[in-house]
C-alpha positions in Angstrom: 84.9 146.7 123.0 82.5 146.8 125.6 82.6 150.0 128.4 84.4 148.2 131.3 87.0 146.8 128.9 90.3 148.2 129.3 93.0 147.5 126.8 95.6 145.0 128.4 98.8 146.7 129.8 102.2 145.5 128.4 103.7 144.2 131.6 101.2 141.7 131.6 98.9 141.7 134.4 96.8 138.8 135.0 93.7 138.8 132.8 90.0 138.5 133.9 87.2 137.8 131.7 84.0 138.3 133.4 80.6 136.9 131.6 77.4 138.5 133.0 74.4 139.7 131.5 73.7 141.8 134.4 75.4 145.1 134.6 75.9 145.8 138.3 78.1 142.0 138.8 79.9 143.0 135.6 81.1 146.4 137.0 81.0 145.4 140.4 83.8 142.6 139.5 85.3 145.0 137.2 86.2 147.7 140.1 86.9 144.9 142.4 90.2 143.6 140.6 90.7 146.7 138.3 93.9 147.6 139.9 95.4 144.3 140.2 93.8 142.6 136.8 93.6 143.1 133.1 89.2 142.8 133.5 87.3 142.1 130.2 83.2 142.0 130.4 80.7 140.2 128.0 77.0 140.3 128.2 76.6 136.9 126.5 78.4 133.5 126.7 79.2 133.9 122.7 81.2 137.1 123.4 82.8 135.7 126.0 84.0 132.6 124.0 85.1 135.4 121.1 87.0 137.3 123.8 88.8 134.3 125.6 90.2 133.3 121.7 91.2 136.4 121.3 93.3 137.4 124.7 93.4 133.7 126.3 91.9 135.1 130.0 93.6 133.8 132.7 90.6 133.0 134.9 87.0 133.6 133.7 83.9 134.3 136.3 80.7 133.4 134.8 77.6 133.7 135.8 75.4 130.3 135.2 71.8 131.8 134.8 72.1 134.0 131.6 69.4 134.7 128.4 70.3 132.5 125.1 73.2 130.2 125.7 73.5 129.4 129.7 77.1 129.5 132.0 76.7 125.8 131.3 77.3 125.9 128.0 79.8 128.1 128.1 81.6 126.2 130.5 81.5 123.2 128.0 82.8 125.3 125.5 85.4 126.3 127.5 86.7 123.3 128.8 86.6 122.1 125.1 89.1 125.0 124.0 90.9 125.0 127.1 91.5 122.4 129.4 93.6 124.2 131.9 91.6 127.8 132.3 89.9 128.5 136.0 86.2 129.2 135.6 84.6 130.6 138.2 80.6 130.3 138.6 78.1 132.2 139.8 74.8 132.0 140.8 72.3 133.9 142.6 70.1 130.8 143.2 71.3 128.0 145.5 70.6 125.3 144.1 72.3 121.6 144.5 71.7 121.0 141.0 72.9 123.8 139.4 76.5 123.2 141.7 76.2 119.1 140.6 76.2 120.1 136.7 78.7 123.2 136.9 81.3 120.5 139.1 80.8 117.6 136.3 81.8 119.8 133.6 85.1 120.7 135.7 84.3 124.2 136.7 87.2 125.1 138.9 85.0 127.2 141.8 81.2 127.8 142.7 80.5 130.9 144.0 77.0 132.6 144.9 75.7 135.8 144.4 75.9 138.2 146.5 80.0 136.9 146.9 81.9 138.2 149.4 84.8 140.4 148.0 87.3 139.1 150.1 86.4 135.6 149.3 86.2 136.7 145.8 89.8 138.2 145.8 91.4 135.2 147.7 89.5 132.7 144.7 90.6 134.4 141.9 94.2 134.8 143.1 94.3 131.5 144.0 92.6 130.1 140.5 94.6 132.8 138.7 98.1 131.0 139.9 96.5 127.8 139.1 96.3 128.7 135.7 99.5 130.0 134.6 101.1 126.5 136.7 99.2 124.4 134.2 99.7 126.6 131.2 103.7 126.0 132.6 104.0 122.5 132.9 102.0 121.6 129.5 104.7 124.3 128.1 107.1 122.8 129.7 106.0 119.0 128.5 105.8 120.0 125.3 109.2 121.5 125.1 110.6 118.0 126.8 108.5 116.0 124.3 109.8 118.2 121.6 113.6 117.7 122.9 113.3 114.3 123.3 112.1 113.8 119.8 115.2 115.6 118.9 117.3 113.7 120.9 115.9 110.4 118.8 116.3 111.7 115.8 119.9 112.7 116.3 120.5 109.4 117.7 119.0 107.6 114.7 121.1 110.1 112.3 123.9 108.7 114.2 122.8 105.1 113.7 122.7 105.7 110.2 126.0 107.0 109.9 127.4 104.0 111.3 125.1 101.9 109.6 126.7 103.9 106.5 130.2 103.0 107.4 129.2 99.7 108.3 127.5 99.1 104.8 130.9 100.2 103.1 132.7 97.6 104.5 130.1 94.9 104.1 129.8 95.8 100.5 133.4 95.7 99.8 133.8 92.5 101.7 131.3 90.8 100.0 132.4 92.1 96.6 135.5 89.7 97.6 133.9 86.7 98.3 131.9 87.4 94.8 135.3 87.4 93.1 136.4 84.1 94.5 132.9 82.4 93.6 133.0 84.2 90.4 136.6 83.0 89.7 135.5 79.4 90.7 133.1 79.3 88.3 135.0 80.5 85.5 137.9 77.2 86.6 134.7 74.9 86.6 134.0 76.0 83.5 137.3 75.2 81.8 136.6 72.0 83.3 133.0 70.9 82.7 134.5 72.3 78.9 137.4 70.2 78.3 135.3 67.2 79.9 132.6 68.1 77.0 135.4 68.5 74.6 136.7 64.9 75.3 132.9 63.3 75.2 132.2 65.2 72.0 129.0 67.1 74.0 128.1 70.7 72.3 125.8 71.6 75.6 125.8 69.8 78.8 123.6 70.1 82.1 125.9 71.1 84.2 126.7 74.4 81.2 123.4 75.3 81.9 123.4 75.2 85.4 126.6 77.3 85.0 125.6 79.5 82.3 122.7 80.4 85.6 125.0 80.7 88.4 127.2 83.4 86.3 124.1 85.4 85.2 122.9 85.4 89.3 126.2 86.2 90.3 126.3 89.5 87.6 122.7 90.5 89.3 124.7 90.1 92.7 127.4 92.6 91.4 124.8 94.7 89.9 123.1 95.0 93.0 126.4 95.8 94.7 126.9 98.5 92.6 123.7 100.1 93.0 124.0 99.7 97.3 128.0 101.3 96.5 126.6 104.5 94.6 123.6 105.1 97.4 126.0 105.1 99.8 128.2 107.5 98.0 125.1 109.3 96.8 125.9 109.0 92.9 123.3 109.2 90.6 121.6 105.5 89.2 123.3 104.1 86.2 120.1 103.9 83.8 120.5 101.7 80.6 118.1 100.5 77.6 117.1 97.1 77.8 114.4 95.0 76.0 111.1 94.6 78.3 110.2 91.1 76.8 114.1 89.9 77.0 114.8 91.5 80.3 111.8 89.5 81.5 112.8 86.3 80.5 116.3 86.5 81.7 114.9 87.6 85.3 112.3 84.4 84.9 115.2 82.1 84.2 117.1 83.7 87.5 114.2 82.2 89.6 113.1 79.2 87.4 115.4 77.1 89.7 113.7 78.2 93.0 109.9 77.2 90.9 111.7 73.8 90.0 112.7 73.1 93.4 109.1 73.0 94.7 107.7 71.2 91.4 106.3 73.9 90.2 104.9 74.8 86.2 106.8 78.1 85.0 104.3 79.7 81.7 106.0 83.0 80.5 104.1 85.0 77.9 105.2 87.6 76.0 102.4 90.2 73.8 103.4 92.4 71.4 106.2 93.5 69.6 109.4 94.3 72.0 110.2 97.0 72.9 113.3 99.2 75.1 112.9 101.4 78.3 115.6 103.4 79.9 116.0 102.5 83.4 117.9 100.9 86.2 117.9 97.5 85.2 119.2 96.2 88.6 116.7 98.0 90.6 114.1 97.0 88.6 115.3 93.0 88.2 115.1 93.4 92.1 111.1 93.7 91.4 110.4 90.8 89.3 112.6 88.8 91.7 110.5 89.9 94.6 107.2 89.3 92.7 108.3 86.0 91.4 109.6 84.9 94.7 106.5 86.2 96.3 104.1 83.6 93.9 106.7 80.7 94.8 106.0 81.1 98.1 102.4 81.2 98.0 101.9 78.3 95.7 100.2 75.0 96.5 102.1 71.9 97.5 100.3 70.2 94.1 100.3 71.8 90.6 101.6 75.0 91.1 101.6 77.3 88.4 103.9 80.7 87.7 102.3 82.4 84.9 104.4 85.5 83.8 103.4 87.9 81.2 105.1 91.1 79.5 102.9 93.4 77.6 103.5 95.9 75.3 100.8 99.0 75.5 100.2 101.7 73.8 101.9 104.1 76.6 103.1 101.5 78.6 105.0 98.0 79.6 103.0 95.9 82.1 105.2 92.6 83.5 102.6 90.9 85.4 102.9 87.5 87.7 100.0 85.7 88.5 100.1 82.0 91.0 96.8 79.8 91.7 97.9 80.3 95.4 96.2 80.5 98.7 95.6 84.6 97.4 95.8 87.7 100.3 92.7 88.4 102.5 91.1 91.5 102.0 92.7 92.8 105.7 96.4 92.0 104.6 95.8 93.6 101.1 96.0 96.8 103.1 99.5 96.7 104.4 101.1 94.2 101.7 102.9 97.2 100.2 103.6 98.6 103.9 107.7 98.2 105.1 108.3 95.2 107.5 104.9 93.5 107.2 104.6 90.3 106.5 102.4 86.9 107.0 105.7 84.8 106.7 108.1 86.4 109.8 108.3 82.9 111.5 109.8 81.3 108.6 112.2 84.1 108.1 110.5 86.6 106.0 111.3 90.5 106.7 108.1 92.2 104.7 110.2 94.2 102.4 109.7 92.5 99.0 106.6 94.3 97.8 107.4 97.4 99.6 111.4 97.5 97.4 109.1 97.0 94.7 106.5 99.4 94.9 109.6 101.9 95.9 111.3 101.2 92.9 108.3 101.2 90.9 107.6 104.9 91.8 111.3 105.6 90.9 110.3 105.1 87.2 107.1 106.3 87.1 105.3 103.5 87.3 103.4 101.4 90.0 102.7 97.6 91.5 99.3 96.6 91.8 97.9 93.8 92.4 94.5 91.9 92.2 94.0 88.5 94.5 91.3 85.9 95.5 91.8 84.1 98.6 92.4 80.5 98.4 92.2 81.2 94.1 96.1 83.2 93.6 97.2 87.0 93.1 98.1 88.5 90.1 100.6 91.4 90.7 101.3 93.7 88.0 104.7 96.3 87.4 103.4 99.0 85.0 106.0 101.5 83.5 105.7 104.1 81.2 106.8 104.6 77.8 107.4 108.2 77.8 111.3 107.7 77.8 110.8 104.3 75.2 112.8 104.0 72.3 112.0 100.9 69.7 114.2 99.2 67.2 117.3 100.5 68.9 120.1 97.7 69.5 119.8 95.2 72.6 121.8 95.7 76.1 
């Protein structure tokens, strides 16, 4: 503490930090607002700057012409720390320049020495009151920004809630209309049966376009089930299922969709089979996503699915490359990013690879993916084996 420092009342008086390295200013300015001021002193602009961190002055008189680091620089320094303090400068050498630099870094006053103490008294005040209104108003914004970010959030935890309600409904509602379809297909059934039964037929088309239907109608109810317990907040039904079976009955889910676009469908399967405990539904959700994903980026000639499960050491990798147009390096960025996506005129919400990657993470594992523009993409679902079982029986 330097000798005219005083140590700051607890009523708190307006403070003053005064930055001079010549001892008469410093002690003249000292008994000048002593009474009415909490007055710290500094030789050097560095002590200054330590002192103004420490007690956060509310208007600072410096003199511009000091030894080692100038008012100047200080003021800088200043203004970079604290946009809304008063500095005062002083000078005892008028010079148009000196006024030109100290105004350009937004010193609040210019003052020569000798200053007249009324003058003096009346700028301070004045730059004093200017302070504290600042400091106000940005506290004040801040607590309005703050409150109105409140005020959003409890309006979007109110959206939810009846987003919640609304999701309820839909869910049981739609599990209706799934129980009408699935009951028409089971009458179709009995038909396109006894119609078999007449001509002699063991397997027909149309069995094998229903045999699809009811297995993308149990993915349907599956993924009803799964939207039911997040909404109730139960845990996630986890299950063992076969990696290389549970990838060829997702692959013939979406064959269909491939077909419809004349498409070639190659799945591949390495290495002995194995089982993984997980959500099955969830994780059906990613192939259908990635498999989707290829269809649409395919070529209008000779397009080609190739799907491959591997069986690692430590791992399962299900991987689904296309000789699509590929991602450019700029959307490979955000492909895994909620809502983006390169297809929103033709309907496409960019949530695919982000579900994925979400449920992905869930397991343990992650999507990755590996593309050349105009060549395809190859994306890859990796999930550990740490919870693996082999031999056990099939789901």
């Amino acid at each position: 503490m330097t000798p005219c420092e005083q140590p700051r009342p607890a009523d708190r008086q307006p403070t003053l930090l005064v930055i001079d390295d010549e001892l008469g200013p410093r002690e003249s300015l000292r008994f000048l607002f002593k009474d009415d001021y909490h007055v710290m002193c500094a030789e050097t602009v560095d002590h200054g700057i330590q002192l103004m961190r420490e007690k956060s002055p509310d208007t600072v008189i410096m003199d511009i012409r000091m030894p080692g680091l100038s008012g100047i620089d200080g003021l800088r320094e200043i203004r970079r720390l604290d946009s809304d303090l008063a500095v005062i400068m002083l000078t005892g050498y008028a010079a148009v320049g000196t006024a030109q630099e100290a105004i350009r870094h937004e010193a609040s006053d210019y003052m020569e020495k000798p200053f007249d103490a009324t003058e003096m008294r009346d700028a301070v005040r004045r730059h004093v009151e200017h302070t504290r209104l600042r400091r106000k108003q940005r506290k004040l914004l801040s607590e309005a920004d703050a409150l109105d970010q409140r005020i959003c959030e409890l309006h979007e935890k109110e959206r939810l809630a009846e987003l919640g309600l609304s999701s309820t409904e839909f869910v049981h509602d739609l599990r209706n209309t799934l129980s009408v379809v699935t009951s028409a297909a089971s009458l179709l059934r009995m038909e396109v049966s006894e119609l078999q039964h007449q001509k002699g037929d063991t397997q027909s088309e149309a069995s094998s376009h229903l045999d699809l239907l009811e297995k993308a109608m149990q993915q349907c109810v599956g993924m009803l089930n799964t939207w039911q317990s997040l909404i109730l907040q139960r845990p996630q039904q986890q299950t063992w299922f076969r990696v290389h079976e549970f990838v060829r009955t997702c692959l013939e889910t979406c064959r269909p969709a491939a077909q419809a676009v004349r498409a070639r469908v190659v799945c591949e399967t390495l290495g002995d089979d194995v089982e993984l405990l997980g959500d099955r539904v969830q994780l059906a959700r990613v192939l259908g996503n990635l498999i989707q994903n290829a269809i649409y980026a395919l070529p209008a000639e000779n397009g080609l699915i190739r799907v491959r499960s591997e069986i690692l050491a430590t791992s399962a990798r299900v991987s689904v490359s296309d000789n699509g147009c590929g991602i450019s390096e700029e959307n490979l960025q955000h492909i895994f990013s909620p809502n983006f996506s390169t297809r929103h005129k033709l309907g496409g919400m960019g949530l695919g690879l982000f579900i994925a990657q979400k449920v992905a993470q869930a397991h343990g594992g992650t999507v990755t993916v590996e593309s050349v523009v105009n060549q395809g993409s190859t994306f890859s679902l990796l999930l550990p084996r740490n919870a693996s079982v082999t031999g056990r029986g099939g789901v």
